[in-house]
DRENLOVO-945333 format. One record per residue (C-alpha): residue number from 1; residue in one letter; x, y, z. Coordinates in nm, 4 decimals, m for minus. Each point is the difference from the previous one (the first is absolute). Layout:
BEGIN
<nr: NUM | rest: A | x: X | y: Y | z: Z>;
...
end
This chain:
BEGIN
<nr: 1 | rest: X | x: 9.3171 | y: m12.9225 | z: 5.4160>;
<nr: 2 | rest: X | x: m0.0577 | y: m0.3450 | z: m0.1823>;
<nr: 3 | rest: X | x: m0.1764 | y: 0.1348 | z: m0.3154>;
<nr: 4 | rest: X | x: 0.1594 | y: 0.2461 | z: m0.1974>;
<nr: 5 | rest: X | x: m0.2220 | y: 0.2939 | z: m0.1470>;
<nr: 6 | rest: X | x: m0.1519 | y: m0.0205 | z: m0.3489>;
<nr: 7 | rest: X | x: 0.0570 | y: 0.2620 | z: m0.2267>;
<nr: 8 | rest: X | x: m0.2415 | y: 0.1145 | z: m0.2554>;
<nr: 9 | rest: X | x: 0.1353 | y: m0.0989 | z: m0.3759>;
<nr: 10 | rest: X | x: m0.0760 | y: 0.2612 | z: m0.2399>;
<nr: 11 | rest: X | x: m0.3024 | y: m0.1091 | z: m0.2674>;
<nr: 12 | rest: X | x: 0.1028 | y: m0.2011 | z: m0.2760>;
<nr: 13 | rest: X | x: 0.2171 | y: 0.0623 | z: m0.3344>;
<nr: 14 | rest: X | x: m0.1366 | y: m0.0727 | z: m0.3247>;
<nr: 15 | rest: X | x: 0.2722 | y: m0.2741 | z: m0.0210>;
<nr: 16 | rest: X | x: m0.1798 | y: m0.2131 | z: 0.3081>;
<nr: 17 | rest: X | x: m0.3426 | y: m0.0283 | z: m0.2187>;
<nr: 18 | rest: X | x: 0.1750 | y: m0.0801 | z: m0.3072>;
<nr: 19 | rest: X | x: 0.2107 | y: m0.2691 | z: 0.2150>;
<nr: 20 | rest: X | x: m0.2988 | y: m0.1522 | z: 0.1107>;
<nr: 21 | rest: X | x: m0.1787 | y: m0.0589 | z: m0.3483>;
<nr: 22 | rest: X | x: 0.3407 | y: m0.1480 | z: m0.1157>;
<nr: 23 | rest: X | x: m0.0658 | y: m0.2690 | z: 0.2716>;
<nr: 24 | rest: X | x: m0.3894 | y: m0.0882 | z: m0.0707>;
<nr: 25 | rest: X | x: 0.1798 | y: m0.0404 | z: m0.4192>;
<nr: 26 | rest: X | x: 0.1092 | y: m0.3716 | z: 0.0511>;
<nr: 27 | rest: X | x: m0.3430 | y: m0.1128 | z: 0.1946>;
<nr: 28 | rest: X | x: m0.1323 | y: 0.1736 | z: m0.3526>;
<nr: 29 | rest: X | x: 0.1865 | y: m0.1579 | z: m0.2161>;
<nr: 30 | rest: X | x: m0.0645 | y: m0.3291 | z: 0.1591>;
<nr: 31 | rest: X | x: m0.3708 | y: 0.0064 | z: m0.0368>;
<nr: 32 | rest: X | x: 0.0194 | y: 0.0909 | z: m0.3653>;
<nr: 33 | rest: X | x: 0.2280 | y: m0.2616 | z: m0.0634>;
<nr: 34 | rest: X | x: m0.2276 | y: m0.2432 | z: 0.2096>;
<nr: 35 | rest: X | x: m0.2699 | y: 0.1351 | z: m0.1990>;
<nr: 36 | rest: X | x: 0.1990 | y: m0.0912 | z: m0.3609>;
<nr: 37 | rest: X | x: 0.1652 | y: m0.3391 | z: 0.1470>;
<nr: 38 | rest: X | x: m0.3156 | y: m0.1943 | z: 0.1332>;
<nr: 39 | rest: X | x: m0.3062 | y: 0.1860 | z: 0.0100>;
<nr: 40 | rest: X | x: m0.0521 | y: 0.1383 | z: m0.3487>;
<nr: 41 | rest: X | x: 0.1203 | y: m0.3715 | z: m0.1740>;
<nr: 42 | rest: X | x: m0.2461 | y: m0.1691 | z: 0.2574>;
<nr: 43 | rest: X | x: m0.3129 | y: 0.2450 | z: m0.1375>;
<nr: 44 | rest: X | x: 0.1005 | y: m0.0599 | z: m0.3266>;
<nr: 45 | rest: X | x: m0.0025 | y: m0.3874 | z: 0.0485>;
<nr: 46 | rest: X | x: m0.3408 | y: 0.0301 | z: 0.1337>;
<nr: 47 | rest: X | x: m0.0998 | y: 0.1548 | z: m0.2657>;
<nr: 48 | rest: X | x: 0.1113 | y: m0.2290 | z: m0.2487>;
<nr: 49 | rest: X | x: m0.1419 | y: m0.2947 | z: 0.2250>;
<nr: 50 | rest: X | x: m0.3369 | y: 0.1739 | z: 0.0282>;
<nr: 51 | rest: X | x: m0.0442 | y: m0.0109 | z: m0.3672>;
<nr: 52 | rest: X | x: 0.1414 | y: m0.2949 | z: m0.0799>;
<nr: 53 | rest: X | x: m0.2684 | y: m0.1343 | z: 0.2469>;
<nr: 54 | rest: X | x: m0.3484 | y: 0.2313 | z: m0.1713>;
<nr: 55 | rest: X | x: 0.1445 | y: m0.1475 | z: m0.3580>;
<nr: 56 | rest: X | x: 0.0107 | y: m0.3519 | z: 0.0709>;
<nr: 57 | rest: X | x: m0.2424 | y: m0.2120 | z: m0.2548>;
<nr: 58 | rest: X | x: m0.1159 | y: m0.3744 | z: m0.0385>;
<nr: 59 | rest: X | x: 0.2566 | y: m0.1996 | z: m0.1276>;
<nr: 60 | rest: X | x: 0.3187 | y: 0.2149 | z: 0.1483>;
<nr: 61 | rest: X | x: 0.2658 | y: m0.2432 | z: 0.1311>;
<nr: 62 | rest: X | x: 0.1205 | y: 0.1597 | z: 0.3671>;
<nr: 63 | rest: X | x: 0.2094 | y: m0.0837 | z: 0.2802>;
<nr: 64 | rest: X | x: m0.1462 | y: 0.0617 | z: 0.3341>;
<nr: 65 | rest: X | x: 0.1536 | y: 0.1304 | z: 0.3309>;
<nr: 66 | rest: X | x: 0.0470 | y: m0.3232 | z: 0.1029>;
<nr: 67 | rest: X | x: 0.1813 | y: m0.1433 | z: m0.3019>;
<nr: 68 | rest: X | x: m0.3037 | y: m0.1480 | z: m0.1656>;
<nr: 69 | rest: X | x: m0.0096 | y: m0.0165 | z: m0.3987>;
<nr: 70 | rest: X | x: m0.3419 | y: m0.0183 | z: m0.1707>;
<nr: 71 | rest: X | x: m0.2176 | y: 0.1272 | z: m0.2390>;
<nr: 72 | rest: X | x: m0.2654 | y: 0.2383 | z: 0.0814>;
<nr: 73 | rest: X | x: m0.3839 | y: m0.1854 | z: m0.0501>;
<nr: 74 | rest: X | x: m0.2147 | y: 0.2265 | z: 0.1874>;
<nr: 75 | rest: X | x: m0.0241 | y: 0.3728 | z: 0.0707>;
<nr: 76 | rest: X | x: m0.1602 | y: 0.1869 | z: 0.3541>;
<nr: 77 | rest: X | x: 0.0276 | y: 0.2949 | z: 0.1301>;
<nr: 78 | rest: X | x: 0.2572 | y: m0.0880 | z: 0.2614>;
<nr: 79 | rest: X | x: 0.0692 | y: m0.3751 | z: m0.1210>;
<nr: 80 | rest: X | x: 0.1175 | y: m0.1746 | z: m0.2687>;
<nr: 81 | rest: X | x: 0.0309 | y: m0.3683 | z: m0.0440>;
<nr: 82 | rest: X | x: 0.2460 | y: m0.2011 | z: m0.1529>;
<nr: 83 | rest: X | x: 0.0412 | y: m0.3144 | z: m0.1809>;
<nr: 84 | rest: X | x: 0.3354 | y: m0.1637 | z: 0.1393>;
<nr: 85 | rest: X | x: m0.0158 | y: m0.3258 | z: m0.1677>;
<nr: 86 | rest: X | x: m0.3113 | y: m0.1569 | z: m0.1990>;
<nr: 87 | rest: X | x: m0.3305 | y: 0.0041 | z: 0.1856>;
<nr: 88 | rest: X | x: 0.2043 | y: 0.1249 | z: 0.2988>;
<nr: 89 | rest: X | x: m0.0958 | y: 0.3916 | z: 0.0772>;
<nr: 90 | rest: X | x: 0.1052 | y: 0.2335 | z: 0.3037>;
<nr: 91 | rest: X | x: m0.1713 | y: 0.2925 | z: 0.0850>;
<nr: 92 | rest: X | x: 0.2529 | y: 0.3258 | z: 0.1161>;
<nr: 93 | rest: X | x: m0.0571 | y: 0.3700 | z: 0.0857>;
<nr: 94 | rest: X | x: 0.1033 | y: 0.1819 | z: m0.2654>;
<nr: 95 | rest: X | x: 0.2994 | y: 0.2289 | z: 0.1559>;
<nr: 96 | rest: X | x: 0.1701 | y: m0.3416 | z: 0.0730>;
<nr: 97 | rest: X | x: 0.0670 | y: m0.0288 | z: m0.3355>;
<nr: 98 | rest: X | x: 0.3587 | y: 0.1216 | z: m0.0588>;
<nr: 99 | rest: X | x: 0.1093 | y: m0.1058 | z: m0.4215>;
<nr: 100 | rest: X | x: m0.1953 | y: 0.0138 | z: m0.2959>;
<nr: 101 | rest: X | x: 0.1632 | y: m0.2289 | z: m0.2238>;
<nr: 102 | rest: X | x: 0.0771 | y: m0.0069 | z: m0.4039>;
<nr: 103 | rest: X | x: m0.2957 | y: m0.1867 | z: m0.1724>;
<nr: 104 | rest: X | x: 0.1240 | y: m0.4089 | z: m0.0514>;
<nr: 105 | rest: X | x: 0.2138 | y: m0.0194 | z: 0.3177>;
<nr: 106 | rest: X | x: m0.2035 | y: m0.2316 | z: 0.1295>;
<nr: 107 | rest: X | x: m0.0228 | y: m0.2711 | z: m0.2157>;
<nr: 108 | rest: X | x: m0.1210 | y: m0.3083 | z: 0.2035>;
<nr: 109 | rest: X | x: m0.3344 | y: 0.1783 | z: 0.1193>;
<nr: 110 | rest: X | x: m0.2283 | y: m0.0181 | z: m0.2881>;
end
């Protein structure tokens, strides 16, 4: 005949289950060391961020997403606008901006 019979094995040992949760460990232990690597640092940097951005006041020197320095004139909501240079003012969402500065960094903005 071309195909051989199949014979029955007998059920499994307690050595094949033990076998097979030794191979689902390193799929484990790379999700927990995704988790520690980039996703817990990346919450905690949105946390930080999200403060940083409910604490900002008038007169706080920041550096927008963009690369923009200026000093905070106005407060919204979900805007804040800047002062760049004298009588010169920009008007950003407020999760663009990125720094808050040390007060007197800015010196030529008065």
């Amino acid at each position: 005949m071309l195909i051989k019979q199949a014979w029955a094995q007998a059920a499994g040992s307690a050595g094949g289950q033990g076998a097979d949760m030794i191979g689902l460990l390193p799929i484990v232990l790379m999700f927990v060391l995704l988790y520690f690597i980039m996703i817990r640092p990346q919450m905690k940097r949105a946390k930080e961020h999200k403060t940083m951005i409910e604490a900002l006041q008038k007169g706080d020197e920041v550096i927008t997403s963009g690369g923009v320095l200026g000093r905070i004139s106005k407060l919204s909501d979900n805007y804040v606008t800047l002062e760049i240079a004298d009588n010169v003012e920009v008007q950003v969402q407020r999760p663009a901006i990125q720094v808050l500065l040390p007060k007197g960094t800015l010196k030529s903005i008065q």
